[in-house]
KEMARVEX-401270 format. One line per 8 residues: number of its first residue (from 1); their letters; for each residue x, y, z of N, C-alpha, C. Coordinates in steps of 0.2 Angstrom, whole numbers, plus 5000, padded with zeros to 4 digits. Atoms other than C-alpha are relative to their C-alpha. Layout:
NUM	a	X,Y,Z,X,Y,Z,X,Y,Z | ...
***
This chain:
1	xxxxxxxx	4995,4996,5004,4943,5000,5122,4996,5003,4995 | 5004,4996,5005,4939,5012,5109,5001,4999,4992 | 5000,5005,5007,4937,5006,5090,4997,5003,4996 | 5004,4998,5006,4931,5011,5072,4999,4993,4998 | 5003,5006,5001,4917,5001,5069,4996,5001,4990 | 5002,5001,5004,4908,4997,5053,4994,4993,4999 | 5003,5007,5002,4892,4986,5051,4997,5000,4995 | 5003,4999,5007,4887,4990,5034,5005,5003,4994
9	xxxxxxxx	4996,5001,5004,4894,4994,5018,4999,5009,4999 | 5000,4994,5000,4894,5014,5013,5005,5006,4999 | 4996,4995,5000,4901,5031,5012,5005,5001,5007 | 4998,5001,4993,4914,5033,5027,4995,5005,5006 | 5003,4997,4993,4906,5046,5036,4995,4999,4999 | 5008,5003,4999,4889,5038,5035,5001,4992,5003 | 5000,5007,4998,4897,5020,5041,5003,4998,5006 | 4996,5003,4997,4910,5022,5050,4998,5004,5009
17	xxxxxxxx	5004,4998,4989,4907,5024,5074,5008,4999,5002 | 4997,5000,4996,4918,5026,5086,4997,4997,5005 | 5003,5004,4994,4914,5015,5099,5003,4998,5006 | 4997,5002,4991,4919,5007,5117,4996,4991,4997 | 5004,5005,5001,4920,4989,5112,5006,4995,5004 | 4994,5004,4995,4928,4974,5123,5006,4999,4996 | 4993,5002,5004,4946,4971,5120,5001,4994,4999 | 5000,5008,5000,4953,4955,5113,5005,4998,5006
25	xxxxxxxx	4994,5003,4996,4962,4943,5122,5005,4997,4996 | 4994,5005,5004,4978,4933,5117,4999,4995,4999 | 5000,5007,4998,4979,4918,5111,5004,4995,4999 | 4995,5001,5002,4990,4905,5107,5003,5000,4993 | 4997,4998,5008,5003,4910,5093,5000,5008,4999 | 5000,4994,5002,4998,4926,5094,5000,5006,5007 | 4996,4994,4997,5002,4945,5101,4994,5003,5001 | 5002,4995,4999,4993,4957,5109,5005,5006,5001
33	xxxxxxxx	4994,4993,5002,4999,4974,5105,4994,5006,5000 | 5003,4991,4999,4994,4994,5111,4999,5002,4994 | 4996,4995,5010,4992,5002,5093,5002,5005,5003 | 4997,4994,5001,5000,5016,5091,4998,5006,4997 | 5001,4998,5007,4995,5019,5075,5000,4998,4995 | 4999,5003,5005,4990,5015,5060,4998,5005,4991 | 5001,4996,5005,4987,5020,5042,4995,5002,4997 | 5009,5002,5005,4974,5024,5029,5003,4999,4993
41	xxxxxxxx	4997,5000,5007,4977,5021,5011,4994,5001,4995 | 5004,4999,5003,4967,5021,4994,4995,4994,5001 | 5004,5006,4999,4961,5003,4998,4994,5001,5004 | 5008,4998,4994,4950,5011,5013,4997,5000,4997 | 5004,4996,5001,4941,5019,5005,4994,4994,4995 | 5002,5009,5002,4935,5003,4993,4998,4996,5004 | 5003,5005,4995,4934,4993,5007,4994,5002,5004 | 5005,4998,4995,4922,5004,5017,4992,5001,4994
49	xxxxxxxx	5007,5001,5006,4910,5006,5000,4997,4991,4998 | 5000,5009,5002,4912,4985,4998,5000,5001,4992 | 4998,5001,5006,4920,4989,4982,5005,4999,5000 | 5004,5001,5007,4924,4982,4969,4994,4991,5004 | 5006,5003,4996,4907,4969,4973,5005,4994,4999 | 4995,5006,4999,4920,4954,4969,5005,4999,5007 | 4997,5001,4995,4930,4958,4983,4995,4998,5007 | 5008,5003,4994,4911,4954,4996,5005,4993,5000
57	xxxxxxxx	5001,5007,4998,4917,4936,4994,5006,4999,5004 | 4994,5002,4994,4932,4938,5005,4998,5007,5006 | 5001,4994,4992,4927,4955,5017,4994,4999,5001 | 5007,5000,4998,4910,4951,5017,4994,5001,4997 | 5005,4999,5004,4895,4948,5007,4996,5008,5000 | 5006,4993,4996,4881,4960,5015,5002,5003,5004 | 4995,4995,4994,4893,4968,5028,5005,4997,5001 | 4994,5003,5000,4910,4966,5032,5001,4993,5007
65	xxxxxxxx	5000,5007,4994,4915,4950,5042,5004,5004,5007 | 4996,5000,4995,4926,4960,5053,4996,5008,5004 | 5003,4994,4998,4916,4974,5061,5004,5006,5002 | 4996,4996,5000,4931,4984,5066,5005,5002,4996 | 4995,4999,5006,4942,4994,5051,5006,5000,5002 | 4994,4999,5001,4958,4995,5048,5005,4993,4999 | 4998,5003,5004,4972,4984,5040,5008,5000,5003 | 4995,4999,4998,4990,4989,5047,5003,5005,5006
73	xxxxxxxx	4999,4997,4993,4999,4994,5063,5005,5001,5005 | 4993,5000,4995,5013,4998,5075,4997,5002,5008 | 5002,4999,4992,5011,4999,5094,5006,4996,5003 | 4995,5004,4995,5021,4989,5110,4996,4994,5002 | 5004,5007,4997,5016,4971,5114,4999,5001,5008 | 5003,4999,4993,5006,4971,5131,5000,4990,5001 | 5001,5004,4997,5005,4952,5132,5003,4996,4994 | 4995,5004,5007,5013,4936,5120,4995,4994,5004
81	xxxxxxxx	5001,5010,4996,5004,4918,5120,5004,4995,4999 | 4997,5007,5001,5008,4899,5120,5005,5002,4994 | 5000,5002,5007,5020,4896,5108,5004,5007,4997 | 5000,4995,5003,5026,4914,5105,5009,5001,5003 | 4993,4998,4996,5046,4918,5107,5006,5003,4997 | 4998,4995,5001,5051,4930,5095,5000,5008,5001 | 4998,4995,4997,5047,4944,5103,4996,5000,5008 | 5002,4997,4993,5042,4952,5123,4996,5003,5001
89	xxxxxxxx	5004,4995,4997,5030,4962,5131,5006,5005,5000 | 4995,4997,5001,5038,4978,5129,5004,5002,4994 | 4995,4998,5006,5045,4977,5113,4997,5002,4995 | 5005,4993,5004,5039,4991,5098,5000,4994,4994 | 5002,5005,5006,5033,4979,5082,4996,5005,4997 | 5005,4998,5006,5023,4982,5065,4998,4995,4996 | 4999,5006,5003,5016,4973,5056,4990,5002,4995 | 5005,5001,5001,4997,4969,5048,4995,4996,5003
97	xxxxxxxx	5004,5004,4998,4980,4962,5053,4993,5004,5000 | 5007,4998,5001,4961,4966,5050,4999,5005,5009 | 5004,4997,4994,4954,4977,5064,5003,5005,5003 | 4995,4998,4995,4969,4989,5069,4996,5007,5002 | 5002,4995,4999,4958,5005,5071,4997,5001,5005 | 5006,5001,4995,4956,5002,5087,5007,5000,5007 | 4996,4999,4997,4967,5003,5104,5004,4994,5002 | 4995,5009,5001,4972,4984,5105,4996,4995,4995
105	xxxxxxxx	5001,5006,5003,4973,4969,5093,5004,4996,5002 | 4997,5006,4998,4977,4952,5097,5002,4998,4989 | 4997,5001,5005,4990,4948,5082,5003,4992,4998 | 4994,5005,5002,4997,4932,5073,5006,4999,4999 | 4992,4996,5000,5016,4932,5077,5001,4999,4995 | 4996,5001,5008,5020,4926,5059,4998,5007,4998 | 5001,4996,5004,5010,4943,5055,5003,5007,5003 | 4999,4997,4997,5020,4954,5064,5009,5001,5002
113	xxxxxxxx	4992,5000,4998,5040,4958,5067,5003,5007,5005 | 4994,4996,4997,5053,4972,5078,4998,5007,4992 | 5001,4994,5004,5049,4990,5073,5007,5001,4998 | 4993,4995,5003,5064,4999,5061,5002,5005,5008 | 5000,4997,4996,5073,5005,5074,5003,5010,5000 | 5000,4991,5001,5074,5023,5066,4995,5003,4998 | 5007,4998,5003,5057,5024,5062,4994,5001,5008 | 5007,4999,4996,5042,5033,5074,4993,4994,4999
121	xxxxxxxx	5007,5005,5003,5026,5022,5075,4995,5004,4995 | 5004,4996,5005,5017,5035,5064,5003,4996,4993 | 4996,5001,5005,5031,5032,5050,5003,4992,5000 | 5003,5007,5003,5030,5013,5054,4995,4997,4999 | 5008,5004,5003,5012,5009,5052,4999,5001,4993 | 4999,4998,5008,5014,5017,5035,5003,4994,4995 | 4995,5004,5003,5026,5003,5030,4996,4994,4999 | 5002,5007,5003,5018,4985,5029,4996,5000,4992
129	xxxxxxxx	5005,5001,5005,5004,4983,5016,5002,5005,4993 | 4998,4993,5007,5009,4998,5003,5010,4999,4997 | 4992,5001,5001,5028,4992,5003,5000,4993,4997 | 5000,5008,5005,5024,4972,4999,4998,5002,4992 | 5003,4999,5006,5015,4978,4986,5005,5002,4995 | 4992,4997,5004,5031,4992,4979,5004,4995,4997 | 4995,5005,4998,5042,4976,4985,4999,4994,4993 | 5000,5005,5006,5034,4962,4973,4999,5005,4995
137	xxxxxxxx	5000,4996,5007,5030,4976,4959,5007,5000,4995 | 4994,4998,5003,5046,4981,4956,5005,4995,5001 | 4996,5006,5000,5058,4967,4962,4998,4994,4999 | 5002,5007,5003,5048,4951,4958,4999,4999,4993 | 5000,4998,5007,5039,4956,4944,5000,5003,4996 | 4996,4997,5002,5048,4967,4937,5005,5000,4999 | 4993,4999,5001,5063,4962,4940,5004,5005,4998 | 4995,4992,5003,5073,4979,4940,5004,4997,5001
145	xxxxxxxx	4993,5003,4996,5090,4977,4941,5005,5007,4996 | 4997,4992,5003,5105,4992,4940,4999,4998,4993 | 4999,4996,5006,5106,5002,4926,4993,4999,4995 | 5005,4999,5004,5088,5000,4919,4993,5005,5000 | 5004,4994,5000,5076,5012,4915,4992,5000,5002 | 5009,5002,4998,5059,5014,4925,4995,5005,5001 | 5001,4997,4998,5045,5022,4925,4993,4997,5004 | 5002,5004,4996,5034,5020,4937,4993,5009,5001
153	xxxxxxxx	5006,4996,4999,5015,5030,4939,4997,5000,5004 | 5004,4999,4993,5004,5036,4954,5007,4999,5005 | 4994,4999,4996,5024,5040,4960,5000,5003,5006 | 5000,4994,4994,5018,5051,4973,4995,4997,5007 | 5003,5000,4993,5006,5040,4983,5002,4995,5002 | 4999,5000,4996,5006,5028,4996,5005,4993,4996 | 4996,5005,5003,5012,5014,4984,5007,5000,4998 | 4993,4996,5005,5023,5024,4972,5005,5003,5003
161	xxxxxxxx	4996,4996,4997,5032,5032,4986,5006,4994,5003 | 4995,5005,4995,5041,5016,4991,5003,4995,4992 | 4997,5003,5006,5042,5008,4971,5005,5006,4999 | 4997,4996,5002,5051,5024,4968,5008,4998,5003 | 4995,4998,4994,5063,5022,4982,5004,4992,4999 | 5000,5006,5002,5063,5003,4978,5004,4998,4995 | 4996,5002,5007,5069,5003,4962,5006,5004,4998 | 4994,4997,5000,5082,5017,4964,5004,4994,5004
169	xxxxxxxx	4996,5005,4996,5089,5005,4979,5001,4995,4996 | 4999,5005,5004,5090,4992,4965,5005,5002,4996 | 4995,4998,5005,5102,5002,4955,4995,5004,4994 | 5001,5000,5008,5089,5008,4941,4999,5008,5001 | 5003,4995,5000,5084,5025,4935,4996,5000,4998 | 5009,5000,4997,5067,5030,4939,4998,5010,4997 | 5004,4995,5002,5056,5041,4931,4993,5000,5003 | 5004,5001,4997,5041,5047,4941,4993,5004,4997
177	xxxxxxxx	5007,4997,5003,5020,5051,4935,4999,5004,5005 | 5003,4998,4995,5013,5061,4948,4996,5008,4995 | 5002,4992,5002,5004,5080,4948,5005,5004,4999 | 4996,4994,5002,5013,5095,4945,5003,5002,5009 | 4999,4999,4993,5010,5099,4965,5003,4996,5005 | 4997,5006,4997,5019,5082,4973,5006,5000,4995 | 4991,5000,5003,5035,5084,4959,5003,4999,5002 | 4995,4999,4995,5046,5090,4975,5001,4995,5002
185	xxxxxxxx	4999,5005,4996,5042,5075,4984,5003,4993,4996 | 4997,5005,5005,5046,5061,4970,5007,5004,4997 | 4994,4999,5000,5061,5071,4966,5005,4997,5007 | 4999,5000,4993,5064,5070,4984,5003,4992,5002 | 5002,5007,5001,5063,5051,4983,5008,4995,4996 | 4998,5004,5004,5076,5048,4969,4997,4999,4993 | 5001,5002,5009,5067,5050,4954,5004,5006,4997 | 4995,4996,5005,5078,5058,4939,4997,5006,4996
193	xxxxxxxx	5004,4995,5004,5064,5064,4930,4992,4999,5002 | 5007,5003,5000,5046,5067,4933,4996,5005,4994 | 5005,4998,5005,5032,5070,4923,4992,4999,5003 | 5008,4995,4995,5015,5081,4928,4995,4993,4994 | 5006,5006,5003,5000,5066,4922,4996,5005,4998 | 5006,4998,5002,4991,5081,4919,5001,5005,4993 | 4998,4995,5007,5000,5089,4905,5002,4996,4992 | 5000,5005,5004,5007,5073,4896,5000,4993,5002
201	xxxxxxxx	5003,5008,5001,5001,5055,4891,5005,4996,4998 | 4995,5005,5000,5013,5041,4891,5002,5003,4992 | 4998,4999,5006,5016,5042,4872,5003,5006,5000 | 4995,4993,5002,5021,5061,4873,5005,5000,5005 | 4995,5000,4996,5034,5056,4886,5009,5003,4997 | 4997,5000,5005,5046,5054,4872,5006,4996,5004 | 4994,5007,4998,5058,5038,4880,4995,4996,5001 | 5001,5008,5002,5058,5021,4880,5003,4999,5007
209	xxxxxxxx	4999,5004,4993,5058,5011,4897,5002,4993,5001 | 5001,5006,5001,5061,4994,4901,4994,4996,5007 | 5008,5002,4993,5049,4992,4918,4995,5006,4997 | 5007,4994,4996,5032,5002,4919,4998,4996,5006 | 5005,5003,4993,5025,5000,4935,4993,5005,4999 | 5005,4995,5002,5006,5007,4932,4998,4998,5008 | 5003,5001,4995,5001,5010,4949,4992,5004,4999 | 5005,4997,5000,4982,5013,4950,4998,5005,4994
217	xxxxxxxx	5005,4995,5008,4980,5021,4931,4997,4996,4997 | 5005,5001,5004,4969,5019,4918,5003,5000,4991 | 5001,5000,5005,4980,5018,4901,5001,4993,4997 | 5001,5009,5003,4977,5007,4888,5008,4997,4997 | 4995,5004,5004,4989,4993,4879,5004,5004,4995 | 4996,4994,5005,4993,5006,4866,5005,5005,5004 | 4996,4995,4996,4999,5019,4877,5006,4997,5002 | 4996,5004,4998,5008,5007,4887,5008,4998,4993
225	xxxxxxxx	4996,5003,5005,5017,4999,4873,5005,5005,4996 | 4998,4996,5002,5022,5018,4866,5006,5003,5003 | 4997,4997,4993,5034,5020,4883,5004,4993,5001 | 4997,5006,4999,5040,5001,4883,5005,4999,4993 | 4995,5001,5005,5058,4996,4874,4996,4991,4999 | 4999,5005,5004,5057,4979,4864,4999,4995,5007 | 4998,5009,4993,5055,4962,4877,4999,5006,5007 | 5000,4997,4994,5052,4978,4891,4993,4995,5004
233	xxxxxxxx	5005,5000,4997,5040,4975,4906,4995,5004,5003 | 5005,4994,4997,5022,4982,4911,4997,4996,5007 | 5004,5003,4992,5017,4979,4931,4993,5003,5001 | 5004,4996,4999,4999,4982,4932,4999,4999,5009 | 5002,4999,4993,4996,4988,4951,4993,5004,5002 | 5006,4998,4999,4978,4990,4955,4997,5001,4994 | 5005,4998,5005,4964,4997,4944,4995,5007,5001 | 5006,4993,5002,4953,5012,4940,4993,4996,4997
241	xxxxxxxx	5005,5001,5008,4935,5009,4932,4995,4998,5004 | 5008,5002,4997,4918,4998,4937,5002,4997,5007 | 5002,5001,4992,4911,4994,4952,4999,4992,5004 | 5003,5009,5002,4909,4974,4947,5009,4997,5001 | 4992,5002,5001,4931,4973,4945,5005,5006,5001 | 4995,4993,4997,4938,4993,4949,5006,5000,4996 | 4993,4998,5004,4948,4991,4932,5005,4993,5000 | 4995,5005,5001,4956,4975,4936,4997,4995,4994
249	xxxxxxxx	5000,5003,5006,4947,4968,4920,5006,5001,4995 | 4994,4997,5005,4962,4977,4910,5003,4995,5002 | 4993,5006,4999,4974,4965,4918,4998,4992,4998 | 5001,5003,5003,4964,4953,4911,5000,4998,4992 | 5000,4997,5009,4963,4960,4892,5008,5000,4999 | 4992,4999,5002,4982,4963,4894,5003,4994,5001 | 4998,5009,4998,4986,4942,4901,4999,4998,4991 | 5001,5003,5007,4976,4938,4884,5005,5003,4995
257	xxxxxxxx	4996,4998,5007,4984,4950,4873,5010,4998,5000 | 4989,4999,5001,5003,4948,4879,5003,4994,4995 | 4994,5005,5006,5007,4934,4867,4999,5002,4995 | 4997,4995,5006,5007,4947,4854,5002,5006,5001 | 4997,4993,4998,5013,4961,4861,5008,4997,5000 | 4990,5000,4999,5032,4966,4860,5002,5002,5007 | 4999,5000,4994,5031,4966,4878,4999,4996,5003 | 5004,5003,4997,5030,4957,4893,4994,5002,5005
265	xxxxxxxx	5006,4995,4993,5012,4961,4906,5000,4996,5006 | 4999,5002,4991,5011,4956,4924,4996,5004,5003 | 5006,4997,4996,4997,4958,4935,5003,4996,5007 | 4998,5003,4993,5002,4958,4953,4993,5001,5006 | 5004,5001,4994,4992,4952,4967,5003,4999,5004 | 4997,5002,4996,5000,4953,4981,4999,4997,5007 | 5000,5007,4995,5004,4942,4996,5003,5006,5006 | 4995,4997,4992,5008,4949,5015,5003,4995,5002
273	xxxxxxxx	4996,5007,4998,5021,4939,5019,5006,5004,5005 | 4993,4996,4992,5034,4943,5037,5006,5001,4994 | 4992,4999,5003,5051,4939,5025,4999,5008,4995 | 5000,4992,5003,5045,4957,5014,4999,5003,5006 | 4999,4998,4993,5041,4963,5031,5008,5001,5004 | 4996,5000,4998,5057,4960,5036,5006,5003,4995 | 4997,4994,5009,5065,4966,5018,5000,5005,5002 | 5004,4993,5000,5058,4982,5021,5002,5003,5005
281	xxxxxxxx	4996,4996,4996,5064,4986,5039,5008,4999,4998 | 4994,5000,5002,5081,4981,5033,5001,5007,4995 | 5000,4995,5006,5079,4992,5015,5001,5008,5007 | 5002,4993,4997,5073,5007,5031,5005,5000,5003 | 4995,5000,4997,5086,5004,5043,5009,5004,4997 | 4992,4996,5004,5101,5006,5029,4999,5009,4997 | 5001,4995,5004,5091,5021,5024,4998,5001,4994 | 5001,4998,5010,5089,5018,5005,4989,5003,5000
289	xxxxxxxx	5006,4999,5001,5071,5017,5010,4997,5006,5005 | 5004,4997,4994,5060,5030,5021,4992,5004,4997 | 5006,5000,5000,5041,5030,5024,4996,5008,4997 | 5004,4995,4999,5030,5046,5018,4996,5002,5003 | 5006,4998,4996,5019,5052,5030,4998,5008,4999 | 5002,4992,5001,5009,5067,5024,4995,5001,5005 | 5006,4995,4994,4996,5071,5038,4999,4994,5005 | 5001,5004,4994,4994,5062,5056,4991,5003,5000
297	xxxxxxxx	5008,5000,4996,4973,5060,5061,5000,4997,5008 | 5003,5004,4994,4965,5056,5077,4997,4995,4999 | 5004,5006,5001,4956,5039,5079,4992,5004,5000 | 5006,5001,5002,4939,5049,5078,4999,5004,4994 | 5000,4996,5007,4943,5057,5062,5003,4995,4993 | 5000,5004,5007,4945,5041,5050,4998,5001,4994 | 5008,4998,5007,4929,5044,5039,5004,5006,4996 | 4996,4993,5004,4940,5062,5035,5006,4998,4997
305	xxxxxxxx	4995,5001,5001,4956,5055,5033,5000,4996,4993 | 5002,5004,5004,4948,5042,5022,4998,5004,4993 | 5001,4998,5003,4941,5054,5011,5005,5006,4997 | 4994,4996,5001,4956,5065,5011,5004,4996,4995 | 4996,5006,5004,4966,5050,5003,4999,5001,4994 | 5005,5002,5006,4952,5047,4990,5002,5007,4996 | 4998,4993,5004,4954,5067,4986,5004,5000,4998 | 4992,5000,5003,4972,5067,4981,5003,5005,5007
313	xxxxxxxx	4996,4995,4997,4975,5079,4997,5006,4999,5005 | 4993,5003,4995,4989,5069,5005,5006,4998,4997 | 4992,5001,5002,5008,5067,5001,5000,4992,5002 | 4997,5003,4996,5012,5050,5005,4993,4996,5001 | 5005,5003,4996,5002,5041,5017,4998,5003,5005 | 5004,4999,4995,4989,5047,5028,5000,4993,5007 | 5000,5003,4994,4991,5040,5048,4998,5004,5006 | 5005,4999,4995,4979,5038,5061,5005,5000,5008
321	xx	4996,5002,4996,4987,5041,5077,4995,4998,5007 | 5005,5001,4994,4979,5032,5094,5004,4997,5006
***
């Protein structure tokens, strides 16, 4: 079968091969499944350089443990093991697992459910990994609930576009950061109000929030705190900065200082777990939710796709289609 390999750490288009490599087999508990398609996200892009160097010690010291990229997927199940009786050969799923950039992967059924069934496989590969993340951000810790007021930053990618949509469905009203050029689409979304990141800085916003969800920025506790109401909450999602932590030392500066701030801070690490998985086609199903998809690639155009990501030139989520 044909696969995006990787045996080293690097620039994508200096690392990443299209290859002809055996298919797996099934085994018991788990799915073999056709991809379809899958997605790229900002994370690729990190993962194919082996940054930040702290994450080596779970993908791979000196080269990744898995030699084939990608992280999430939609396809039809071709075969089912031992033990396996939630779903059929035949039946369209999504889900996550190491390796999807490739024509078949043998999956763990706990890591896998029944496609949305109003969703293409392009716009459900998009869905796993970038939704758990939105899903605990904003409903766990967060706790949004109607009528409160949120704002929510990197509103326009592949995270922001599902917190957005997330926390409208919760009842609240959403305020979104993006570019000037991606406005349409976060308005598009359910946000009430947005604001271009490149003209004003939290503090010149002029309102008081009770969530921030910071996906992927870089401002400090100050700023933060100039956009946050009394007892409000800040979700740090991701990080910007060195090569050693990629920023997520902040959410550590922010842990120490929260017992003197007039705030509460939350640093999310999230969990893939099926029951969000299954949250999510439910949310897409009623409609309150639906997937971004700004550009389809072919599987020999990852390394591009990847880099396109990284540049800001995609609405949404970029997917791979195979």
């Amino acid at each position: 079968m044909r696969a995006v390999t990787q045996e080293r750490y690097g620039v994508p288009s200096e690392v990443l091969r299209l290859r002809d490599i055996p298919a797996p087999e099934v085994g018991a508990g788990e799915v073999l499944v056709r991809v379809a398609a899958s997605p790229v996200s900002g994370t690729d892009w990190h993962l194919v350089l082996g940054l930040p160097y702290a994450a080596r010690f779970v993908v791979g010291l000196r080269k990744p443990s898995n030699p084939v990229f990608g992280l999430e997927f939609a396809g039809t199940v071709t075969a089912v093991g031992a033990g396996v009786h939630d779903v059929q050969v035949g039946d369209e799923v999504f889900g996550w697992h190491g390796g999807t950039f490739a024509e078949y992967i043998s999956v763990p059924a706990e890591q896998l459910t029944h496609k949305p069934r109003n969703l293409s496989a392009a716009h459900a590969a998009a869905v796993p990994i970038a939704s758990f993340t939105a899903l605990q951000a904003v409903r766990d810790l967060g706790k949004v609930t109607a009528g409160q007021e949120v704002l929510i930053s990197g509103a326009s990618g592949c995270v922001g576009t599902y917190a957005v949509q997330i926390a409208k469905a919760l009842g609240a009203r959403v305020t979104g950061i993006c570019g000037a050029d991606k406005a349409d689409l976060v308005r598009s979304l359910g946000a009430e109000r947005v604001v271009d990141h490149r003209e004003q800085r939290l503090p010149d916003i002029g309102e008081r929030f009770d969530v921030l969800v910071d996906i992927y920025g870089n401002p400090s506790l100050r700023e933060c705190g100039a956009v946050l109401r009394p007892g409000g909450t800040l979700v740090f999602v991701g990080g910007t900065g060195g090569r050693l932590f990629m920023g997520t030392d902040r959410w550590l500066r922010g842990l120490i200082a929260a017992p003197f701030l007039r705030f509460d801070v939350r640093a999310l690490v999230h969990e893939d777990r099926r029951d969000d998985l299954v949250t999510m086609r439910e949310f897409i199903e009623s409609g309150a939710v639906t997937p971004v998809v700004g550009q389809l690639y072919e599987l020999d155009r990852v390394a591009e796709a990847i880099e396109d990501v990284r540049a800001g030139k995609v609405r949404g989520q970029a997917v791979v289609t195979i």
